[in-house]
C-alpha positions as CSV (number, residue, x, y, z in Angstrom):
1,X,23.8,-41.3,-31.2
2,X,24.5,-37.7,-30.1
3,X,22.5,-36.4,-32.7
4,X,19.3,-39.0,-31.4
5,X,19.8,-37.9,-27.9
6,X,19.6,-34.0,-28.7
7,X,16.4,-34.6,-30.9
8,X,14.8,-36.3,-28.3
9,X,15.8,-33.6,-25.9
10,X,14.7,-30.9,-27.7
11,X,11.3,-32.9,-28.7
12,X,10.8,-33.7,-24.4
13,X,11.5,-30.1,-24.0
14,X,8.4,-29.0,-26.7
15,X,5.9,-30.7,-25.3
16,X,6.2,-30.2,-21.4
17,X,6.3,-26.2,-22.5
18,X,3.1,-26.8,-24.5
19,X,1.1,-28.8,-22.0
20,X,-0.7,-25.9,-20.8
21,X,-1.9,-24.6,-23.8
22,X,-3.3,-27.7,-24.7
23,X,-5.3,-28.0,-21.7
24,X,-8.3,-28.0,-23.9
25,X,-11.5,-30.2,-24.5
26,X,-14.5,-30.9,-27.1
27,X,-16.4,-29.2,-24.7
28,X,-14.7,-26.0,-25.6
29,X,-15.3,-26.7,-29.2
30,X,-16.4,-23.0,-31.1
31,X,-14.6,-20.8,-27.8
32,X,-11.8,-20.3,-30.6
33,X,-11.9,-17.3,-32.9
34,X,-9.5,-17.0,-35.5
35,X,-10.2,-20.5,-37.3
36,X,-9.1,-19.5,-40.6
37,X,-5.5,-20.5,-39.3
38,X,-6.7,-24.3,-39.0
39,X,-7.7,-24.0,-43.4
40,X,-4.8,-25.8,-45.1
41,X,-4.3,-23.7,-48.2
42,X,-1.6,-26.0,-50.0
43,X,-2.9,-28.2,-52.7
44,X,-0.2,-30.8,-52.2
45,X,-0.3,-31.5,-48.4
46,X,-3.7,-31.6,-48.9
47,X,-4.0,-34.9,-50.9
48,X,-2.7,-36.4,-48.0
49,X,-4.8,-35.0,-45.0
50,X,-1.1,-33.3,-44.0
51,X,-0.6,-36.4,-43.1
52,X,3.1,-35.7,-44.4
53,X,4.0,-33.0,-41.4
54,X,7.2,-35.2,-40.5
55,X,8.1,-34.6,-44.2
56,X,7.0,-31.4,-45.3
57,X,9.8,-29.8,-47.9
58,X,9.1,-26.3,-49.0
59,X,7.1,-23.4,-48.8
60,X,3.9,-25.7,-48.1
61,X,6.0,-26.4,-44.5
62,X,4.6,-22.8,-43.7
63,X,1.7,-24.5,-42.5
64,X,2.1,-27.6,-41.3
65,X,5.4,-27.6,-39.8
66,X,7.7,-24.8,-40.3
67,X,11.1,-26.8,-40.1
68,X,10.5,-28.1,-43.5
69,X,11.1,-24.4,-45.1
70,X,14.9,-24.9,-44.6
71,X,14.7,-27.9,-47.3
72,X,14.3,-25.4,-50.4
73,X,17.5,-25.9,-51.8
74,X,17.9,-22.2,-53.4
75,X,14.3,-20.5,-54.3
76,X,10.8,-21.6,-54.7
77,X,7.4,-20.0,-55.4
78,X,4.0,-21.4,-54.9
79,X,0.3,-20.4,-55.8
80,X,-2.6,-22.2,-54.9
81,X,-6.2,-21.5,-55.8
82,X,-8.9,-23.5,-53.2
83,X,-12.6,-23.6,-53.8
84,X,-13.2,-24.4,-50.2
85,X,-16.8,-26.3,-49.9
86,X,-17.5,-26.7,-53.3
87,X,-21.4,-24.6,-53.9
88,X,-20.6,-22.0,-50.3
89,X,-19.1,-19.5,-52.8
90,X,-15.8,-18.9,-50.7
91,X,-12.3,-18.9,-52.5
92,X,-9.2,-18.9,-50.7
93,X,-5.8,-17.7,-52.7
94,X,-2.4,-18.5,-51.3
95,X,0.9,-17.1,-52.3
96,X,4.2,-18.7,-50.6
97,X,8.0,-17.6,-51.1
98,X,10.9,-19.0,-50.0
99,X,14.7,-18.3,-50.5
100,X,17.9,-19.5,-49.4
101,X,20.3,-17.3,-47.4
102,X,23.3,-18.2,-45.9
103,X,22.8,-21.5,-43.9
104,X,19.0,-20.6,-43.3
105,X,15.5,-20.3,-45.7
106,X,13.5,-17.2,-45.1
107,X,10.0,-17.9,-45.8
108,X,6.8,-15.7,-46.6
109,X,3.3,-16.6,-47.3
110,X,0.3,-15.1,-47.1
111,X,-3.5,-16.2,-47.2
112,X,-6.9,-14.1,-48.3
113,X,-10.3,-15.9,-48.5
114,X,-12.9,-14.3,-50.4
115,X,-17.0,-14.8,-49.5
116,X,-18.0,-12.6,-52.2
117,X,-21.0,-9.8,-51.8
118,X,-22.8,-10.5,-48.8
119,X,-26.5,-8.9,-48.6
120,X,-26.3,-6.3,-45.4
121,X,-29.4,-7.0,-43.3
122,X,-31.0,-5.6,-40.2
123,X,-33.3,-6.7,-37.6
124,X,-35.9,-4.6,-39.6
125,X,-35.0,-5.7,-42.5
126,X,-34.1,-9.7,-42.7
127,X,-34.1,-10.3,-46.2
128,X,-31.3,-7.2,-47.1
129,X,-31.9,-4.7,-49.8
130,X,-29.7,-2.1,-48.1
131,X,-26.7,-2.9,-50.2
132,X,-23.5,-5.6,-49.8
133,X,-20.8,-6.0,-47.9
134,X,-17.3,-8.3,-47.9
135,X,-15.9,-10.1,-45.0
136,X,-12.1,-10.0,-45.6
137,X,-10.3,-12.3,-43.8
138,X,-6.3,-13.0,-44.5
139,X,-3.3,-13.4,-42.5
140,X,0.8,-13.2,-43.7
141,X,3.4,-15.6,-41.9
142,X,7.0,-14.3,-42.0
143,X,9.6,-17.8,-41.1
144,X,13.1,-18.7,-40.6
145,X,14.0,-22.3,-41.1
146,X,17.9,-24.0,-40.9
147,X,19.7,-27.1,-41.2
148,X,21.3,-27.7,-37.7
149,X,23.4,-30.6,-39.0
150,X,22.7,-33.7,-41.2
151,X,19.8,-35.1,-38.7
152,X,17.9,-32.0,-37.4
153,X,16.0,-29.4,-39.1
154,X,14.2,-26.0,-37.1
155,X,12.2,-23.5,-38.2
156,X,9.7,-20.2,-36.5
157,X,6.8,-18.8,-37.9
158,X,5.3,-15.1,-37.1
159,X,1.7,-14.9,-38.3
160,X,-0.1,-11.4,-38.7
161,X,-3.8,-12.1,-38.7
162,X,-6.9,-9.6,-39.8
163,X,-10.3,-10.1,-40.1
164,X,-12.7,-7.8,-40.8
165,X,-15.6,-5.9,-42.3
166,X,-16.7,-2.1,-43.1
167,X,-17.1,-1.1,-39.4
168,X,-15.8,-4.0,-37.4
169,X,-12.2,-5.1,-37.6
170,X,-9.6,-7.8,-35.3
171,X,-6.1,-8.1,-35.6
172,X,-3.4,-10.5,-33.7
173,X,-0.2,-12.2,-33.9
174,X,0.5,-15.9,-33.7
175,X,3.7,-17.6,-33.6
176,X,4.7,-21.2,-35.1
177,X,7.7,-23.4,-34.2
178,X,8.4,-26.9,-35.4
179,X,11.5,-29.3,-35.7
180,X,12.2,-32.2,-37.8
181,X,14.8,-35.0,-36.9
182,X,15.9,-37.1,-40.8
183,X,17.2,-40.4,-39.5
184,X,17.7,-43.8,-41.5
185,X,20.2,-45.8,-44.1
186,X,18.7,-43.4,-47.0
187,X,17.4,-40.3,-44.8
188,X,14.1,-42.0,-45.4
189,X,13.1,-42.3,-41.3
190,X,11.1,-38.5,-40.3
191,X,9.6,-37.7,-37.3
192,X,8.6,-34.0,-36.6
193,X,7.4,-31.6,-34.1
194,X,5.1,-28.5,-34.8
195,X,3.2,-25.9,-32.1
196,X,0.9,-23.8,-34.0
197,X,-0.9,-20.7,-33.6
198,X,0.3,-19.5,-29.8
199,X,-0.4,-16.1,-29.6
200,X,-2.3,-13.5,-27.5
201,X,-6.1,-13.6,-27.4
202,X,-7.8,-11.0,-29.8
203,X,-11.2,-9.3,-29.9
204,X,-13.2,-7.3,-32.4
205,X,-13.5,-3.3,-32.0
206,X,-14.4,-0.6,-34.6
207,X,-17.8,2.1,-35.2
208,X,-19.5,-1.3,-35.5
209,X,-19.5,-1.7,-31.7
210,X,-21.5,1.6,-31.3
211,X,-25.0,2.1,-31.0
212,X,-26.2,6.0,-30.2
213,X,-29.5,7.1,-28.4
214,X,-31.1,9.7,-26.8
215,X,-31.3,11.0,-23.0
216,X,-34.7,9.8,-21.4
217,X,-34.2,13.4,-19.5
218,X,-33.6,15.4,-22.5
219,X,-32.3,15.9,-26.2
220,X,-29.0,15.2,-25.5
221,X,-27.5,12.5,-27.8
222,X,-24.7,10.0,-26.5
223,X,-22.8,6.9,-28.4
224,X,-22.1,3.6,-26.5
225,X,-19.5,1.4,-27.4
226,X,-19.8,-1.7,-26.6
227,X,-16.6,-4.1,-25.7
228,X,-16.2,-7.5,-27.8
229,X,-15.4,-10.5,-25.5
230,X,-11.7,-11.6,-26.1
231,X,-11.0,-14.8,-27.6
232,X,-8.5,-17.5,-27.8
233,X,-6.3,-18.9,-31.2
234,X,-6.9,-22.4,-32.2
235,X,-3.7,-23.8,-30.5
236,X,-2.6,-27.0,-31.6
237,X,0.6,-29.9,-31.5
238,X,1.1,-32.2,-34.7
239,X,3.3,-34.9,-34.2
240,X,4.1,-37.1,-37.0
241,X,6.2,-39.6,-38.7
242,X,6.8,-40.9,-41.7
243,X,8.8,-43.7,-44.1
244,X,9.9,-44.1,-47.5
245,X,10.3,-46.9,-49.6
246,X,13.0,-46.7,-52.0
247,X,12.3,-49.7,-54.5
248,X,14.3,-48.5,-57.3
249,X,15.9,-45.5,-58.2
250,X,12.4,-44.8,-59.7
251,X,10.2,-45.7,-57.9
252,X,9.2,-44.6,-53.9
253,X,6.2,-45.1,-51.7
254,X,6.1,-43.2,-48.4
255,X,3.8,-43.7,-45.8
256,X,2.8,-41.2,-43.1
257,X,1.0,-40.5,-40.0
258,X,0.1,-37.5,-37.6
259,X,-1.3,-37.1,-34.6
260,X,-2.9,-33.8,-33.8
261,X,-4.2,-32.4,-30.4
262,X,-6.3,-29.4,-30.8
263,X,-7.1,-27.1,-27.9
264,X,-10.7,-26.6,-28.9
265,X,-12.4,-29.5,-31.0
266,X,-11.6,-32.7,-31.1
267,X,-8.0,-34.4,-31.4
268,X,-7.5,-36.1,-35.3
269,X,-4.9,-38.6,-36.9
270,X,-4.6,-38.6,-40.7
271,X,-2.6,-41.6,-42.1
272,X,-1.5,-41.1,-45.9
273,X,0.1,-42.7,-48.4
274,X,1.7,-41.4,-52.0
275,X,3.8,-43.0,-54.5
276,X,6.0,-41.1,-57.1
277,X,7.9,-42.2,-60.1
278,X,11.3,-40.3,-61.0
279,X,10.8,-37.7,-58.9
280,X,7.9,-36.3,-61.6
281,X,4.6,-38.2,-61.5
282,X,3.2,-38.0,-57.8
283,X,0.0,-39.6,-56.5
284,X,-1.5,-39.7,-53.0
285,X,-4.0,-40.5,-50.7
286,X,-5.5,-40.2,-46.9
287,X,-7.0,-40.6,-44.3
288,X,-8.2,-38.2,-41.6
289,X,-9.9,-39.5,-38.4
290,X,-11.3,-37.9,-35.3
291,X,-14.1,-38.9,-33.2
292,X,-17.7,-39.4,-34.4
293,X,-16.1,-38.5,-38.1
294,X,-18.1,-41.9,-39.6
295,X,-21.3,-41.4,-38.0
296,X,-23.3,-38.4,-39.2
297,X,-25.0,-37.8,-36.1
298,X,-22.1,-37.4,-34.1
299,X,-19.5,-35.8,-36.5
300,X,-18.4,-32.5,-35.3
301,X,-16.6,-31.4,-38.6
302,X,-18.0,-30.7,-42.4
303,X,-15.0,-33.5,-43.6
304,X,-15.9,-37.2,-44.3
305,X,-12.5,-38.1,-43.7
306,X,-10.8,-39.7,-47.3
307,X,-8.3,-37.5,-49.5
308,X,-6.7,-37.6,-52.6
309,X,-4.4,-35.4,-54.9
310,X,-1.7,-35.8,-57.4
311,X,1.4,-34.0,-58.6
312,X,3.3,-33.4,-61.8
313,X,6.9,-32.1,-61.1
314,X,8.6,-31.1,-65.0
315,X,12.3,-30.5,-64.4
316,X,14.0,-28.2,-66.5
317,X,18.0,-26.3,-66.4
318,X,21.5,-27.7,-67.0
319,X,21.4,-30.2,-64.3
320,X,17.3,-30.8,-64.2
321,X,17.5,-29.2,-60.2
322,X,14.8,-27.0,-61.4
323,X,11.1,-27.7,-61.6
324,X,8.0,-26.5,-62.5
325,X,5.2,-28.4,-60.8
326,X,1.4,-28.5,-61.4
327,X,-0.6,-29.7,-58.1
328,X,-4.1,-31.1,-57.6
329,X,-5.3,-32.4,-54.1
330,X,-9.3,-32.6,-52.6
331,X,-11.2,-33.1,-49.3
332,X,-14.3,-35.2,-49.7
333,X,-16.6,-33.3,-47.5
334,X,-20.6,-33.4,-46.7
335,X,-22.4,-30.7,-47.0
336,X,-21.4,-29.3,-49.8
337,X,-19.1,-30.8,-52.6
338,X,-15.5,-31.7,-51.3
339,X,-12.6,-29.3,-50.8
340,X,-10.4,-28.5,-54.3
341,X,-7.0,-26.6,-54.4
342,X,-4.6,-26.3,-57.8
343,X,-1.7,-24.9,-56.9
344,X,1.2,-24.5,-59.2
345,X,4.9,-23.6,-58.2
346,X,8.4,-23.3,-59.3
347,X,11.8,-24.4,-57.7
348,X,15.1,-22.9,-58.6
């Protein structure tokens, strides 16, 4: 009962101290900069619309809610490959690491989409022909997750982001906090708390910002630079929860839910379900909603909604507490042809 009353506290707590930064409305919708921290780049949580964030285990809990690091249980390593908007030409590859010290998991991942070349144009010249260019856009979280007791799991996140070209660059900091509270006759109750991406505004600056000209008195050449506006992160709260259906000793079904408020577009839910057979043979599915997201005239977002992935998990080692797992999930999506991530990783 203690245990209920402290999660509860500490859950109360998190969201009066967030109510200001999410003070935000559609209205404000594309004020954010920074956007590449709402791209989930985990192929499992991803069959699933992270509908799972009450239940997040792993280095995949770097995303959607950091108190799920503490559940690697001595090392894991994860890679996932996303061809984001299948025909746009951008790739995103994601690395992830997380290893047991102590009574705490420390955690590292880091993100880097790719666009490709990218013609350089000019007002005189629309169409290009002066050469290419590449956007690079990435951003490394460092994280500490623990077990508090038996019931309540917490983690922080620091986030280093960069975005950039030849002659224009940004960089910030965002932090990440989240907490999970494991309830139930089989631990198979979750509920979870996550604030993401709170951090100081950022803004653009670099030799791109300059334009030079000459005196309208003289000869005398001068450079101008000109300021970039500042700009917010994309602040957000997921709450979730989730169940699990223990059948047999073989078979499970869990069901999930999570609510999140963004401070710049609209809010979403994203209900999922996945069932697994001995702990090897995964397969899932969602569900992710927000406002207008069924009617193409009013959908503010490229995603339809439906998910869908799957999950091979091969144990191996004296005790089969290792495993080497081979993930699949997609985003159905329209324009373009859905969302697909691979991912493979390795638990020790």
């Amino acid at each position: 009962m203690k245990k209920m009353q402290r999660a509860i506290a500490v859950l109360a707590t998190s969201l009066m101290m967030t109510a200001p930064v999410l003070a935000g409305n559609p209205d404000r919708a594309g004020a954010a900069g920074a956007t590449q921290l709402l791209i989930n780049p985990w192929a499992r949580s991803s069959g699933w619309s992270l509908a799972n964030t009450a239940d997040l285990q792993g280095v995949e809990a770097m995303f959607g809610n950091i108190a799920g690091l503490s559940r690697v249980r001595k090392t894991e390593l994860v890679f996932t490959n996303t061809r984001w908007l299948e025909g746009s030409g951008v790739g995103i590859n994601s690395f992830g690491f997380g290893q047991k010290i102590g009574s705490g998991v420390i955690g590292i991942s880091a993100t880097v989409l790719s666009f490709g070349d990218l013609p350089v144009t000019t007002v005189d010249l629309p169409e290009g022909g002066q050469g290419t260019f590449r956007p690079n856009l990435a951003n490394i979280g460092i994280a500490y997750s623990k077990e508090f007791s038996n019931s309540i799991y917490g983690g922080l996140l620091v986030r280093v982001i960069s975005e950039s070209i030849a002659n224009i660059r940004s960089q910030g900091v965002a932090f990440d906090a989240g907490i999970h509270y494991v309830t139930g006759p089989q631990d198979n109750v979750h509920f979870g708390i996550a604030l993401k991406n709170v951090g100081p505004p950022m803004a653009f600056e670099g030799d791109g910002m300059s334009v030079q000209g000459l005196l309208v008195t003289g000869s005398d050449q001068l450079t101008l630079e000109q300021r970039s506006e500042r700009f917010e992160l994309p602040s957000l709260l997921n709450i979730g929860a989730s169940y699990d259906f223990h059948f047999t000793e073989v078979h499970r079904m869990t069901l999930a839910a999570n609510f999140t408020s963004n401070s710049f577009t609209r809010d979403q839910i994203a209900v999922g379900v996945e069932y697994a057979f001995k702990k090897m043979f995964h397969i899932r599915g969602g569900y992710l909603w927000e406002d207008g997201v069924t009617n193409e005239d009013e959908r503010a977002t490229v995603f339809t909604g439906p998910s869908g992935g799957i999950s091979v998990d091969l144990p191996f080692g004296n005790e089969k507490q290792s495993a080497f797992a081979i993930d699949y999930g997609y985003r159905a999506t329209n324009p373009f042809s859905g969302v697909h991530s691979i991912g493979l990783s390795i638990s020790l």
